[in-house]
N, C-alpha and C positions, 0 to 999 in steps of 0.2 A: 666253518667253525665259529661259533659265538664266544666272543668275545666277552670276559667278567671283569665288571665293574664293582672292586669293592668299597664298601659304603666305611669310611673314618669316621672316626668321633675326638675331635681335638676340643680339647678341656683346657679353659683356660681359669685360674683362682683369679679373683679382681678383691683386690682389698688398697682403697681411698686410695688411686692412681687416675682420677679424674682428667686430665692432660691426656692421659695416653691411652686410655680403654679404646677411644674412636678410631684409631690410628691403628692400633693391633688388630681391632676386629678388623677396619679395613685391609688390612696385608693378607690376612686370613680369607676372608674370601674372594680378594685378585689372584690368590691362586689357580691357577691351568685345571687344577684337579676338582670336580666340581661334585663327585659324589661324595658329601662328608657334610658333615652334622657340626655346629657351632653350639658348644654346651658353655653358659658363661656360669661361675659359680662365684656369688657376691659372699664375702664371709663378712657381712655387718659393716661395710661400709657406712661412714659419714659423711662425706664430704660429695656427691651429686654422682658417686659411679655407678650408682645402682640406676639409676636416672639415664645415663646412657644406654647401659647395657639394654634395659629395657625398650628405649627408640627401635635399637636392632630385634629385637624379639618378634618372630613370627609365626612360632607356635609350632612351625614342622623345622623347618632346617637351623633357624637359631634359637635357643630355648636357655632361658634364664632361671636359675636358682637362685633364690636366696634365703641366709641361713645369718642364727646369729653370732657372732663372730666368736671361731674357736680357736684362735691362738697360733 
């Protein structure tokens, strides 16, 4: 019997937390569980977190939005 892998999507909001954006994404993907999608959603950052978020961005498994910031 085959075994089903299903595929997560964890969402994280990044708004100007610069310090710690590297450090969540990293916990996020040392997880065990490896079929899952890393969605970062910048809501108008200032301060360089859109600047990280995008380092990690690779087009299939982590994928960055950004947007101008709604409150």
């Amino acid at each position: 019997m085959k075994r089903i892998q299903y595929k997560i999507s964890v969402i994280v909001p990044v708004y100007n937390k610069k310090e710690y954006v590297a450090q969540c994404i990293d916990s996020i993907l040392s997880q065990s569980y490896r079929n899952l999608e890393l969605l970062l959603i910048d809501d108008g950052s200032t301060d360089g977190s859109s600047a990280v978020c995008d380092k990690y961005a690779d087009g299939e498994r982590i994928r960055v939005f950004h947007q101008k910031n709604g409150g």
